[in-house]
C-alpha positions in Angstrom: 143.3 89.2 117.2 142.0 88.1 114.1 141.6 90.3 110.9 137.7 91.7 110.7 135.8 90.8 107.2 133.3 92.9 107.0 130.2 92.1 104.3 127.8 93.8 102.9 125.2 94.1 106.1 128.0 95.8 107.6 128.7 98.4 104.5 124.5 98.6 104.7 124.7 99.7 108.8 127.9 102.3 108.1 125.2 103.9 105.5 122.3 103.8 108.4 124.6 105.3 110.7 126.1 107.8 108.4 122.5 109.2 107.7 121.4 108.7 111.1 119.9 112.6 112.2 121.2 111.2 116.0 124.9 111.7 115.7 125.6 110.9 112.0 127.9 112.5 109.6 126.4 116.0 108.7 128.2 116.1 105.1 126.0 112.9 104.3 123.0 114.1 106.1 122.8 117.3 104.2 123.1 114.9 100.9 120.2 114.4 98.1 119.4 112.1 95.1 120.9 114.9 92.9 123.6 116.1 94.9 125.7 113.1 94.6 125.1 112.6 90.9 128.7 114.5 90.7 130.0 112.4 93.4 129.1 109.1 91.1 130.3 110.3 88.0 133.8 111.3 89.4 134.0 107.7 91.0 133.3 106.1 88.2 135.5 107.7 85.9 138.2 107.0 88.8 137.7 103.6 87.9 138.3 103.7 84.5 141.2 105.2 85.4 142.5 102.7 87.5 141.7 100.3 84.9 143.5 101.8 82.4 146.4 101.9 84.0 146.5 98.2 85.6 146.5 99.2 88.9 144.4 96.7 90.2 144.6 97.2 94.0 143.5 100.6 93.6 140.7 98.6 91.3 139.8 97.6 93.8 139.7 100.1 96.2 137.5 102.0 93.3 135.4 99.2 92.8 134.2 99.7 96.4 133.7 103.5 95.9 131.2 102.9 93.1 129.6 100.1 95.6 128.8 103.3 98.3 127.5 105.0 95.6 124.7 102.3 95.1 124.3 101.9 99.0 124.3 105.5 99.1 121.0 105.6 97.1 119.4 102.5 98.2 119.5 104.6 101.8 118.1 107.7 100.4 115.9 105.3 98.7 114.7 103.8 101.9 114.3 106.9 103.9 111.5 108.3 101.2 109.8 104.7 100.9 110.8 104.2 97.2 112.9 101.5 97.3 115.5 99.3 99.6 119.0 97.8 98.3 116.8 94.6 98.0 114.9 95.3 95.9 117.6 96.9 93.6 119.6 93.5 94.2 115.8 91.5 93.3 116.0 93.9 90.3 119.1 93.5 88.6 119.2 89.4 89.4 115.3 89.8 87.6 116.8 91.7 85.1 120.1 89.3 84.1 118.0 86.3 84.4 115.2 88.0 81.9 118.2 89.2 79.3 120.5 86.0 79.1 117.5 83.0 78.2 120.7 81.5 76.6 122.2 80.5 79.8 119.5 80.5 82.5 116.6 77.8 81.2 113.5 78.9 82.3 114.9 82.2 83.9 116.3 80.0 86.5 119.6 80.7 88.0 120.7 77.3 88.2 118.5 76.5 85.2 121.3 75.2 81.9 120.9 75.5 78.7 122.3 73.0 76.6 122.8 74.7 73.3 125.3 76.6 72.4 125.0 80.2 71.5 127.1 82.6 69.3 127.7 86.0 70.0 126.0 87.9 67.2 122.7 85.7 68.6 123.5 87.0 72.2 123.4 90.3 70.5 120.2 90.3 68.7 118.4 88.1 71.7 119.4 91.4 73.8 118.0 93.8 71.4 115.0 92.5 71.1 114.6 91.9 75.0 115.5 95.3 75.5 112.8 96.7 72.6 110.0 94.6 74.6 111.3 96.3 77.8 110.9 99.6 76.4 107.7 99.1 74.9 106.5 97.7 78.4 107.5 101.3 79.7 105.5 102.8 76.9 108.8 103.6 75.3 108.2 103.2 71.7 110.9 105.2 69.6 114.3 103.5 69.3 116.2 106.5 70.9 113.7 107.0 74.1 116.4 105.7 76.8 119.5 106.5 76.1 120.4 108.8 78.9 120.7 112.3 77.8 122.9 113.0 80.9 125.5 110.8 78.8 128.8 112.3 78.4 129.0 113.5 75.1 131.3 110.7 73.2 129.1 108.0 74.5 125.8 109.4 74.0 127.2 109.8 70.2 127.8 106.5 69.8 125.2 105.1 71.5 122.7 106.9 69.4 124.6 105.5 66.2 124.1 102.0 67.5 120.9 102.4 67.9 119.9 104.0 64.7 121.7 101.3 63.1 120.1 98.8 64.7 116.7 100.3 62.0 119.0 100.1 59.0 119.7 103.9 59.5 123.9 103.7 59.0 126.6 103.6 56.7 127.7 100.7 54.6 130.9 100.5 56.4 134.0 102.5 57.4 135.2 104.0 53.6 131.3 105.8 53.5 131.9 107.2 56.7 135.7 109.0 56.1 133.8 110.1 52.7 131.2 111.8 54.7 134.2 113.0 57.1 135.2 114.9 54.3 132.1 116.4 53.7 131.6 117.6 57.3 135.5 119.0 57.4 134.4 121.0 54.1 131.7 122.4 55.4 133.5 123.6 58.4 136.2 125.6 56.4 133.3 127.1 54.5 131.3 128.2 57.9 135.2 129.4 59.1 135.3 131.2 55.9 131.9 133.5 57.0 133.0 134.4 60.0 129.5 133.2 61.9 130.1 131.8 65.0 126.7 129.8 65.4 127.0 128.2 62.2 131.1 127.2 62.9 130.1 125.1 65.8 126.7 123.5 64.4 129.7 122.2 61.6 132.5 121.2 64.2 129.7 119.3 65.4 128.9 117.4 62.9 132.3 116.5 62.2 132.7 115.5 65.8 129.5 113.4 65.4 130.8 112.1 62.3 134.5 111.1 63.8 132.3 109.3 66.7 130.6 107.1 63.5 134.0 106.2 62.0 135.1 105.1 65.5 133.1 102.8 65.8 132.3 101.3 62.1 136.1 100.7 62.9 135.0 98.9 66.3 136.6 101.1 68.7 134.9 102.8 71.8 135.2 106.9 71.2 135.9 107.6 74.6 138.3 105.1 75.6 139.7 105.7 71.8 140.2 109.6 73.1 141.1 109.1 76.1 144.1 107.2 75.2 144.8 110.1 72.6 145.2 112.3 75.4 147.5 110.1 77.6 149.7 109.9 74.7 149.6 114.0 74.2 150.0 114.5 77.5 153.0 112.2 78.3 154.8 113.6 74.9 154.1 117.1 76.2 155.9 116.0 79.7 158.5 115.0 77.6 159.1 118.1 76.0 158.9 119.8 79.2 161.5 117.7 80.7 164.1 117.9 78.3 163.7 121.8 78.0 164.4 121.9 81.6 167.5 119.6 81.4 168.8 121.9 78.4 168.8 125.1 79.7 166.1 125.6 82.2 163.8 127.6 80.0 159.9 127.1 79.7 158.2 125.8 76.9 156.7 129.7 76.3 159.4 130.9 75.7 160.1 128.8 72.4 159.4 129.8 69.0 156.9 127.5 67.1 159.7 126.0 65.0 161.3 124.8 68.6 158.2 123.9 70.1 157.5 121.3 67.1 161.0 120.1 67.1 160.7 119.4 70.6 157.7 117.3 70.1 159.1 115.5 67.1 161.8 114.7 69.5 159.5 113.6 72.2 157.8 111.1 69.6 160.9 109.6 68.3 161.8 108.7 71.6 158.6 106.5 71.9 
């Protein structure tokens, strides 16, 4: 028998039938617009995930679970009469062909473009597409779309970049760790009172500020963290394993001189 491919029209009926009221699933029946917001994010930082750690089958196998996300909506899009997966698919082809003139001549997709184009030209050709998109949505300040349901890191960052985009930023990295300094300051002093309120409006800022030097030094914040805390935690593992092999004991029971020789230990052995 041979092996079944299945395409997208097939992915597109599993949806139908999955929200189908005549024997469908009742998880996905009972399912909203909002309701599988958490479903998406979680998918999608599974992927990152996957990413990060080469494990490209499983890529792929994420890949797809960001894919039923999309079809997911596009069916709850259908069912109210706002929108089908075609026209998200007329959409975004629209959109690509609109936002690269560089390679598609005439917005054409087999349309060339003989020229060649540099990056930072890429760059600002985007900006400015995307500043006549947002004025066509009667968004006129430079901050209107970023998405406020951003995780934190990236919605830092991505407000930065577009501040800077007006001129509003530092000169370059040095300015930034000077300012870092100002921010840590300002913290000890708010430490110093006692006031809650006023200690986190300062570890803010220096949080804000740490997001800045991140990426005057071109590196993304998140992935920049997150790789901080895969090295933490696989030290910490460490530590925990050669405690056990010594003498069984755990890690709480260790005085604070122990616990940091353990961890310089752990380090040297990277």
């Amino acid at each position: 028998m041979p092996d079944t491919h299945y395409t997208i029209a097939d992915l597109l009926r599993v949806m139908q039938r999955l929200r189908d009221p005549d024997g469908g699933c009742p998880w996905d029946l009972r399912q909203d617009f909002r309701s599988i917001v958490p479903s998406t994010l979680e998918e999608c930082y599974e992927l990152a995930a996957a990413i990060e750690h080469g494990d490209y089958p499983h890529v792929a196998e994420e890949l797809g679970d960001v894919l039923f996300q999309v079809v997911f909506y596009a069916q709850l899009g259908r069912e109210q009469d706002l929108f089908s997966f075609e026209e998200i698919v007329h959409t975004l082809v629209d959109k690509l062909l609109r936002r690269h003139p560089h390679v598609f001549a005439d917005g054409n997709i087999e349309g060339r473009v003989d020229a060649q184009c540099e990056v930072a030209d890429v760059k600002r050709s985007w900006e400015a597409i995307k500043r006549e998109e947002r004025a066509a949505r009667s968004q006129r300040g430079v901050l209107d779309d970023v998405p406020v349901a951003l995780p934190a890191l990236p919605r830092a960052q991505k407000l930065q970049k577009r501040a800077a985009l007006v001129g509003f930023d530092w000169p370059d990295a040095r300015a930034v760790l000077v300012k870092l300094e100002e921010e840590r300051n300002e913290l000890q002093e708010a430490m110093a009172t006692g006031d809650a309120a006023a200690i986190a409006d300062e570890m803010g800022d220096l949080l804000f500020t740490c997001v800045n030097l991140a990426r005057q030094l071109g590196l993304d914040a998140e992935s920049t963290l997150r790789h901080a805390s895969a090295k933490f935690e696989r030290r910490f593992r460490v530590m925990e394993a050669a405690l056990a092999e010594a003498d069984g004991r755990g890690l709480a029971a260790l005085t604070a001189k122990e616990l940091e020789a353990l961890w310089v230990a752990a380090k040297a052995r990277e």
